[in-house]
C-alpha positions as CSV (number, residue, x, y, z in Angstrom):
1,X,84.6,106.4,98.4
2,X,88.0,106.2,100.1
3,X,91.0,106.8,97.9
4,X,94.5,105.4,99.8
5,X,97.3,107.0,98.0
6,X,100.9,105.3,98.8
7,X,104.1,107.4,98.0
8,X,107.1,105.3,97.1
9,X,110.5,105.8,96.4
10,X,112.9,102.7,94.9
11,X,116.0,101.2,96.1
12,X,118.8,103.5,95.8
13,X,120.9,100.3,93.8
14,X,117.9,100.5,91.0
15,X,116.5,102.1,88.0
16,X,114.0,103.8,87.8
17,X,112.6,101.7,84.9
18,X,113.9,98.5,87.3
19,X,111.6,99.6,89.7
20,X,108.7,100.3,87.7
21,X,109.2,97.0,85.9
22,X,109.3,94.9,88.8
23,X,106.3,97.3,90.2
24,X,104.3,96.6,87.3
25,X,105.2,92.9,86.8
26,X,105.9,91.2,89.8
27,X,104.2,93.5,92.3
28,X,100.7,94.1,91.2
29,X,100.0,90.3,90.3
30,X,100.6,89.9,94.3
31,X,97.9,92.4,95.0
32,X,96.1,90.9,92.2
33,X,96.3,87.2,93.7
34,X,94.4,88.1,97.1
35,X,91.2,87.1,96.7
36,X,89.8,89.3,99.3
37,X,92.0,92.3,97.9
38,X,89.7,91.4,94.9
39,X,86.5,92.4,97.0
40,X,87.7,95.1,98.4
41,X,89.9,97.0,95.9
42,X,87.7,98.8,93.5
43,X,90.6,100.6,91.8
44,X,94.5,100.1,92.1
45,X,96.4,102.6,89.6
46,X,100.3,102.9,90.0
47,X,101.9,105.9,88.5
48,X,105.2,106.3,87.7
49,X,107.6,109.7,87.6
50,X,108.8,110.8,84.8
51,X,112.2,112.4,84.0
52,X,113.1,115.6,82.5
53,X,111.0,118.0,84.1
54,X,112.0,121.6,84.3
55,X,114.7,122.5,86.6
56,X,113.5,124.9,89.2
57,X,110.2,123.0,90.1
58,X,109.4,121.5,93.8
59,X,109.1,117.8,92.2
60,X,108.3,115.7,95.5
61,X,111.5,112.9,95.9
62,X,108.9,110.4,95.0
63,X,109.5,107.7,92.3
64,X,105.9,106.3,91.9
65,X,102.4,106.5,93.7
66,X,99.7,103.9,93.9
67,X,96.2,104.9,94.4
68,X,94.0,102.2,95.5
69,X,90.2,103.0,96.0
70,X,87.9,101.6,98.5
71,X,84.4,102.0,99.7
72,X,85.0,102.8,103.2
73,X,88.4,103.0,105.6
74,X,87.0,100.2,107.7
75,X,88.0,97.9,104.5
76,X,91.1,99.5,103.6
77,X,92.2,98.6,107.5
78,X,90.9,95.3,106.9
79,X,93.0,94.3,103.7
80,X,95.7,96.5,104.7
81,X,95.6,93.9,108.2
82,X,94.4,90.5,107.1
83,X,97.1,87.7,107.1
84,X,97.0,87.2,103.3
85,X,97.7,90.7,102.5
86,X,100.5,90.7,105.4
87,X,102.2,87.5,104.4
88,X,102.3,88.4,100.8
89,X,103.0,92.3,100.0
90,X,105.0,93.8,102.9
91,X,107.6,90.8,102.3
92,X,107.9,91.8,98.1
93,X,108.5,95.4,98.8
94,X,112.2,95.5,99.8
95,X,112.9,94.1,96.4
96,X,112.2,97.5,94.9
97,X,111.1,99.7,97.8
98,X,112.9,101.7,100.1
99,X,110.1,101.0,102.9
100,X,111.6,103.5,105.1
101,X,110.6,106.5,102.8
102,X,107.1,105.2,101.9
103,X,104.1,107.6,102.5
104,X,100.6,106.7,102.9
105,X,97.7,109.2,102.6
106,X,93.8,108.3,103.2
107,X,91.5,111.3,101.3
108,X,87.8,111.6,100.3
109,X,87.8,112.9,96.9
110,X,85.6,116.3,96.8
111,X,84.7,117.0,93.1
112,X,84.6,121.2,92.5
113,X,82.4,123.2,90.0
């Protein structure tokens, strides 16, 4: 299983509960609304940052993360490529993106005793 984790960090003219809002509500259906996205997505989880943590820690200048799961790299490429997927996401992320600061990771998960 390939887990693609996406770091994200909002407009500077928005909330953070704007962005998450609009992540949650006018984002994900997008993703959701790709029918091969469908096949090939097993998981798609966005988390969101919280405020208030303790001053003094190295909190990364993140404002969300989305993990999406897929069975192989082959068919993350191939979402992550097609038309559909092109047409539709990469033009809804300036409305609460700063796509210049976005972060992409690919990882195997490797369960420990």
């Amino acid at each position: 299983m390939l887990k693609l984790t996406i770091m994200l960090k909002r407009r500077e003219d928005i909330t953070r509960k704007e962005f998450g809002d609009y992540w949650l509500r006018e984002h994900a259906p997008k993703i959701h609304s790709l029918p091969e996205a469908n096949r090939v997505i097993r998981r798609y989880i966005q988390q969101i940052a919280v405020d208030d943590v303790p001053e003094g820690l190295p909190v990364a200048d993140f404002d969300g993360m989305a993990e999406l799961w897929f069975d192989d790299l082959q068919s993350a490429i191939n979402i992550m490529t097609s038309d559909e997927y092109l047409g539709t996401i990469p033009p809804d992320e300036p409305n609460f993106i700063d796509q210049s600061k976005t972060r992409i990771l690919f990882t195997e998960e490797r369960e420990t005793a």
